[in-house]
C-alpha positions as CSV (number, residue, x, y, z in Angstrom):
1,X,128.3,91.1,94.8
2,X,127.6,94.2,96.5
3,X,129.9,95.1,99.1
4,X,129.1,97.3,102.7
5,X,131.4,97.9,105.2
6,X,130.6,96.1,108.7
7,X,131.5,97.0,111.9
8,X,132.6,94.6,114.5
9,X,132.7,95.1,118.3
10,X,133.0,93.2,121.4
11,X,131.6,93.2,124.9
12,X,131.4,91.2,128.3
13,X,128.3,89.6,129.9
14,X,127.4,89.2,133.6
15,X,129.2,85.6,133.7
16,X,132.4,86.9,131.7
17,X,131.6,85.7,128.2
18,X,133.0,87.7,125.5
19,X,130.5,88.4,122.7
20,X,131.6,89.8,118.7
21,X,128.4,91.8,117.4
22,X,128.2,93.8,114.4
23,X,126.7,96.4,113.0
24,X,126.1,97.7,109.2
25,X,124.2,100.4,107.2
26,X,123.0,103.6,109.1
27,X,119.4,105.1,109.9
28,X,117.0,103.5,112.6
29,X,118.1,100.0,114.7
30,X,116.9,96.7,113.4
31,X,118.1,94.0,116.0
32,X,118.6,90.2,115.1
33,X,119.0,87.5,117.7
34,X,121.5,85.1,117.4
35,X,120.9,81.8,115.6
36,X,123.0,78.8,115.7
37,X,125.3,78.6,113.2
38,X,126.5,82.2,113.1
39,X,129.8,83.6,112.4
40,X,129.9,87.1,111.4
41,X,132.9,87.7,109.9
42,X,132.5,84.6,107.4
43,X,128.8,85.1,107.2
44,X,129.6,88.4,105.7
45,X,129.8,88.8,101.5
46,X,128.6,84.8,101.6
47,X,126.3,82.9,99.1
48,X,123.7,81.9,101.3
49,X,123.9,85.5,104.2
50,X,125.0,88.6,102.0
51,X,121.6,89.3,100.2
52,X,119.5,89.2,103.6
53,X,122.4,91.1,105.5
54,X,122.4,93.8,102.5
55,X,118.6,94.0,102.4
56,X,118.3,93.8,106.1
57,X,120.8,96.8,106.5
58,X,119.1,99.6,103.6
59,X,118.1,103.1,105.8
60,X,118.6,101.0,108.8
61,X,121.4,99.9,111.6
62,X,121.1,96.1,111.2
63,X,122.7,94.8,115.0
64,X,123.5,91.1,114.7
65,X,126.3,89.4,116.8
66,X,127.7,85.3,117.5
67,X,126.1,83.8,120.6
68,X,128.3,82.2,123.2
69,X,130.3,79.4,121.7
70,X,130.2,80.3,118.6
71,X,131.6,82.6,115.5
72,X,134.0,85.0,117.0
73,X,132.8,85.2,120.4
74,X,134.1,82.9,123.0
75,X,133.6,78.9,122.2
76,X,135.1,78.0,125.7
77,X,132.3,78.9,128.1
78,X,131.2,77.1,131.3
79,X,127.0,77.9,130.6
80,X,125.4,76.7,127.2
81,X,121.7,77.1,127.8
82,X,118.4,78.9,126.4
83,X,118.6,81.8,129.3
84,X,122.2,82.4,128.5
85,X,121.1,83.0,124.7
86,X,118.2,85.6,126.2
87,X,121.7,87.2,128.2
88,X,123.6,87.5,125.0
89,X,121.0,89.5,123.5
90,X,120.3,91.7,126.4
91,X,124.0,92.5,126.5
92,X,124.7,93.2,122.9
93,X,121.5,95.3,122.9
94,X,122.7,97.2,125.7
95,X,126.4,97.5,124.4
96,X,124.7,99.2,121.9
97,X,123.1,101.7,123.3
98,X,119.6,100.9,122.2
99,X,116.3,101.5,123.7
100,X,113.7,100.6,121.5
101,X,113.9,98.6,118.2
102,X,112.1,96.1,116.0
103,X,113.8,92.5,116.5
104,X,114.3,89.6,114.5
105,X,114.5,85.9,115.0
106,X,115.5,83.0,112.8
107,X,115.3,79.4,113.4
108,X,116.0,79.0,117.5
109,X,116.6,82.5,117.3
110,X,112.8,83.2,117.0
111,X,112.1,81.4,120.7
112,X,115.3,83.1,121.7
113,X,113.4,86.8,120.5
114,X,110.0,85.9,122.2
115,X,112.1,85.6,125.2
116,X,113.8,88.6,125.1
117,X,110.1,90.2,123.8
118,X,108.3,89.2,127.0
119,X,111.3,90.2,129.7
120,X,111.4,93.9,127.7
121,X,108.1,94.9,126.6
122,X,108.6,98.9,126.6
123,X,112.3,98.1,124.0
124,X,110.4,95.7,121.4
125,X,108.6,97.7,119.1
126,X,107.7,95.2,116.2
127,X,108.9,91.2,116.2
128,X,109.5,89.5,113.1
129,X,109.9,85.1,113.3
130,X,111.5,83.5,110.2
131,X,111.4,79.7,110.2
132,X,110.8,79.4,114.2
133,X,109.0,76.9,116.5
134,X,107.9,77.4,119.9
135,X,108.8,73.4,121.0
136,X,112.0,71.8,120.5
137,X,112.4,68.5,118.7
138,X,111.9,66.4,122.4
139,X,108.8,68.6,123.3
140,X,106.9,67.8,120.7
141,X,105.5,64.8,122.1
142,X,108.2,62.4,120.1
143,X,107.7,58.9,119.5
144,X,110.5,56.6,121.1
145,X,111.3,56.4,117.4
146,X,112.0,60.6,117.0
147,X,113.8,60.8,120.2
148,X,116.1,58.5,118.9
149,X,116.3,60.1,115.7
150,X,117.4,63.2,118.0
151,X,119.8,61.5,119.8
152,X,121.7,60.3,116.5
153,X,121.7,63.8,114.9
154,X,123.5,64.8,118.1
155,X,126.1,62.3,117.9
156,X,126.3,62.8,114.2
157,X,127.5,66.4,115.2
158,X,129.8,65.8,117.9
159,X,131.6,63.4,115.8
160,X,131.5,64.7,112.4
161,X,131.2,67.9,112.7
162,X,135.0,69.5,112.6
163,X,136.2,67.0,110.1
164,X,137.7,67.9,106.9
165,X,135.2,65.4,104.5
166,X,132.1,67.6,104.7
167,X,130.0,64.2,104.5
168,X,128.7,64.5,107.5
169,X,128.2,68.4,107.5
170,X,126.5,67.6,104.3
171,X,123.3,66.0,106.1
172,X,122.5,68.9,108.0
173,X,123.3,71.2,104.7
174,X,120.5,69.9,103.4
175,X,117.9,70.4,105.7
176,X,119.1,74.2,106.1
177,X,119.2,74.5,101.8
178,X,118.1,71.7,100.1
179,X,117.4,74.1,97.3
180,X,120.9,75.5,97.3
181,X,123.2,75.9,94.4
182,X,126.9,74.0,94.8
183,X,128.4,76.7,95.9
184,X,126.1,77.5,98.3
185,X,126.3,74.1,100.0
186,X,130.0,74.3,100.0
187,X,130.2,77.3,102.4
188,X,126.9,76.1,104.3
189,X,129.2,73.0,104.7
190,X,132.7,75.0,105.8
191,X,130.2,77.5,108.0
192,X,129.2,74.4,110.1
193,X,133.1,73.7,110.8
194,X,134.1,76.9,111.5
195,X,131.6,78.0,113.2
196,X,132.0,76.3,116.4
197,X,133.4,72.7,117.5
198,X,131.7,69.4,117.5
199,X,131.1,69.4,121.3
200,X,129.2,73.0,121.0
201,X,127.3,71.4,118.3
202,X,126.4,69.1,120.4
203,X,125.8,70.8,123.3
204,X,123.4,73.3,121.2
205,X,121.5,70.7,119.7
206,X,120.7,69.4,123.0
207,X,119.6,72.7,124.1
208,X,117.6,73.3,121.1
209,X,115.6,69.7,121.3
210,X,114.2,71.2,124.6
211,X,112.8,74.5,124.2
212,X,109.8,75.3,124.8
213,X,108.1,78.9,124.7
214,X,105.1,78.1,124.3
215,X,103.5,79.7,127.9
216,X,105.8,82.8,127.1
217,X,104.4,83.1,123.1
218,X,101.1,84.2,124.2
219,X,102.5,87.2,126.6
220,X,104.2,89.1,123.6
221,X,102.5,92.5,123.5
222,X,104.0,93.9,120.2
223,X,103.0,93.8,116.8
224,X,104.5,90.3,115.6
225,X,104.8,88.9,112.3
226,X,105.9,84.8,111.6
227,X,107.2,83.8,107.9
228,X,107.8,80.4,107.7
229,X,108.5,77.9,104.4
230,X,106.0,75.6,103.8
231,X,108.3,72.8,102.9
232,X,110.7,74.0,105.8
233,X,112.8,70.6,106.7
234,X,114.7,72.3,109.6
235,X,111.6,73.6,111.4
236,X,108.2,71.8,110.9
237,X,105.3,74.2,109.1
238,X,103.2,73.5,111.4
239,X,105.8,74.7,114.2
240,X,105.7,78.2,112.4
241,X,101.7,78.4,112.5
242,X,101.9,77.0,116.3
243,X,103.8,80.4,117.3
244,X,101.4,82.8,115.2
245,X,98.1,81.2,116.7
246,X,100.0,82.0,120.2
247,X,100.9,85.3,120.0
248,X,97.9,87.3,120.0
249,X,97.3,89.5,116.5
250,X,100.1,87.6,115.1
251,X,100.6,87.9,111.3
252,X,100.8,84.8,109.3
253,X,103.1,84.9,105.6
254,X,104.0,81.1,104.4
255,X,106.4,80.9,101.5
256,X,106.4,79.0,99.2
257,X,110.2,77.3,99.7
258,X,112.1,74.4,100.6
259,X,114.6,76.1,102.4
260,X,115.1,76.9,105.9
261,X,116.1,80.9,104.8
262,X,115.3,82.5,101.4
263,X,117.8,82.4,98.9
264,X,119.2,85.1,96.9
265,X,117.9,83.6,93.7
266,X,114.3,82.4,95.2
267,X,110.9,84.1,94.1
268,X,109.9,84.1,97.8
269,X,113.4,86.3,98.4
270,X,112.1,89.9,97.6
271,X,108.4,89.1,98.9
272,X,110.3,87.9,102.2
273,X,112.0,91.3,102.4
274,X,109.4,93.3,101.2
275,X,107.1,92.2,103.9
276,X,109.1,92.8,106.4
277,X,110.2,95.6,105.4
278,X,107.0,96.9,104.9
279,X,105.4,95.2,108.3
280,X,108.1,97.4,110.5
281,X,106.7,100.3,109.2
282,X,103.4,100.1,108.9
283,X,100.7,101.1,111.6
284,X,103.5,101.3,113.9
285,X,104.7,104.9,112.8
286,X,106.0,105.8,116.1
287,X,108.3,103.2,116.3
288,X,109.5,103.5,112.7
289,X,111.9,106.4,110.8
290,X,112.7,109.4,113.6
291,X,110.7,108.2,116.0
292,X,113.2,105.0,116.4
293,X,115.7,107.4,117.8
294,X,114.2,108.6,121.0
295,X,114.8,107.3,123.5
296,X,112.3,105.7,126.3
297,X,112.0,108.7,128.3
298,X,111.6,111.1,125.3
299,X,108.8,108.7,124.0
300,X,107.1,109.4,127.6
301,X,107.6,113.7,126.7
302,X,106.4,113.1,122.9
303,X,103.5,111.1,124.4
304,X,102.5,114.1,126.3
305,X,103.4,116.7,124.1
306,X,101.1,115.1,121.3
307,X,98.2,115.2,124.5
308,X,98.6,119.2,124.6
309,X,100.4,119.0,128.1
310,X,102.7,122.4,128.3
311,X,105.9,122.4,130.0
312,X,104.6,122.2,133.5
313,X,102.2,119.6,133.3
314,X,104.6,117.3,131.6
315,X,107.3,117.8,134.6
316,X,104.5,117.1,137.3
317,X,103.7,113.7,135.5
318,X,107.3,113.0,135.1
319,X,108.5,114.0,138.0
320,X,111.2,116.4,136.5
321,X,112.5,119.9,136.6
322,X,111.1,122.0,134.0
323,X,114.5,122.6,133.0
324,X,115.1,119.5,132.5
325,X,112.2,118.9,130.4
326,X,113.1,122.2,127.8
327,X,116.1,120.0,127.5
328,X,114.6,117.0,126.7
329,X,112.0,118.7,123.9
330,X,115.0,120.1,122.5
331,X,116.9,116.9,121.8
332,X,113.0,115.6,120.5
333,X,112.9,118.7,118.5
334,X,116.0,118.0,116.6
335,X,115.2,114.0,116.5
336,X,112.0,114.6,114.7
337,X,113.4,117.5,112.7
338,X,110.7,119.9,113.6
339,X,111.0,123.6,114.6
340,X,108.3,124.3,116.9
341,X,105.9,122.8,119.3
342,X,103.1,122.8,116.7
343,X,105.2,120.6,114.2
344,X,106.0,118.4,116.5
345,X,102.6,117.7,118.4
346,X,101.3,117.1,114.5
347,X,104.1,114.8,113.8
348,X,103.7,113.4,117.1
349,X,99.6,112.4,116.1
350,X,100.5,111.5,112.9
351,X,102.6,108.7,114.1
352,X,100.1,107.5,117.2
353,X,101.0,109.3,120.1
354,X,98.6,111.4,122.0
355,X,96.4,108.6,122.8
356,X,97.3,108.0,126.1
């Protein structure tokens, strides 16, 4: 299995939780929200994680991190809810120093990214939704039947949930993989206990049951694409098409899987990463490959440069010294790794500026 070195980090938000988030491979950022179940140090080189983590992190910085109560940040925290999950992510993105980037979400994760999408137009540049819904499991109109249903798989968690016998682990494990190998369902089985305690689980899961996104889904203003497994028994199909007829021009690629992520071994597994692969950088060329790197303001000077504007114009738009803005084209200059104005105007169009 291939190996790639990781590198973990901490940082504080507003209400004093301490957050692990990682980063691996190099190049432009590629940000993933949180999921449940997340624990980056023994997600890393596993059965069911490595191959998306690997694929995930080739000619890119892939920025994941553990959410509040849970994985190596801090399980003993006073707020458990679905705007301190939006938090986390604004912290960890900020910790990191980025400004604009394409972001992933998985599972709750994917309500979690629309979120974050909506409150930070300008710093989302493409979204990508794996196995998502927009409603929780108790605003989906339930049946007094369901919501009992939901009830039991919370106690199921708080009371099984950090016990040796992975019995009661195991019923969860297969929603999440019922296509898994063995192996595979062992560690999805030991991930659930070490990931966070019983009454986190239970707290989540109660969090979870009542999302509901779907007033925000229809405000995202990015390029969007939503993957979802057609036999998904975590997150309902139908859930994953909800989202993509909200989001205006969103992209639509079912797979054809059981499983509530692809696995390593699945058909679906390289036409998963190829797509999105391939989605981040298409049409979107000046959020993709150099262009990633600038930062907001130096998108505002490349958007100007690439109109014809000369020094003088750009600093009475902007508001800035011209010295200030020579300084800013330099540090463009050497981003886009261009020598001249000319170059850089050309790469500029080439990638969709300039029409502003």
């Amino acid at each position: 299995m291939e190996k790639r070195k990781q590198h973990i980090r901490f940082c504080t938000t507003a209400d004093g939780v301490r957050l692990a988030y990682a980063t691996t491979g190099s190049g432009p950022p590629l940000v993933k929200a949180a999921n449940w179940l997340n624990h980056l140090d023994f997600d890393w080189g596993s059965p069911v994680w490595n191959h998306i983590l690997l694929g995930l992190s080739a000619g890119r910085t892939f920025v994941r991190y553990d959410t509040r109560g849970c994985g190596l940040s801090d399980w003993v925290v006073a707020t458990l809810s679905f705007d301190a999950w939006v938090a986390d992510l604004e912290t960890v993105v900020d910790a990191a120093g980025l400004e604009r980037f394409p972001l992933l979400g998985i599972s709750q994760g994917a309500a979690v990214a629309i979120a974050y999408a909506v409150r930070h137009p300008t710093r989302v540049s493409h979204l990508i939704l794996h196995g998502g819904f927009a409603r929780g499991r108790l605003k989906r109109d339930p049946t007094p039947a369901q919501r009992e249903e939901a009830d039991m798989l919370v106690k199921l968690a708080e009371l099984g949930w950090g016990k040796e016998n992975p019995a009661f682990r195991q019923f969860f494990t297969t929603q999440f993989i019922p296509g898994g190998t063995p192996e595979q369902h062992a560690w999805f089985n030991e991930l659930e206990r070490v990931s966070s305690s019983p009454e986190n689980a239970g707290r989540y899961m109660r969090v979870i049951n009542e999302i509901d996104v779907t007033a925000l889904a229809p405000r995202v203003a990015c390029p969007t694409l939503v993957t979802h497994a057609t036999k998904d028994a975590r997150a309902p199909f139908d859930e994953g098409r909800l989202i993509a007829s909200l989001i205006p021009g969103a992209r639509f690629f079912p797979l054809e899987s059981r499983n509530h992520v692809p696995l390593e071994a699945e058909p679906v597994w390289p036409k998963w990463r190829d797509e999105v692969i391939a989605f981040i950088r298409a049409d979107g060329g000046a959020d993709c490959g150099l262009f990633a790197a600038l930062t907001a303001r130096e998108r505002d000077l490349t958007e100007l440069i690439a109109q014809g504007r000369d020094n003088a114009q750009i600093a009475a738009v902007l508001g800035l010294s011209e010295k200030t803005v020579r300084n800013h084209i330099t540090s463009i200059f050497a981003k886009l790794e261009v020598e001249n104005r000319s170059q850089a105007i050309v790469r500029a169009r080439e990638a969709g500026f300039g029409g502003g």
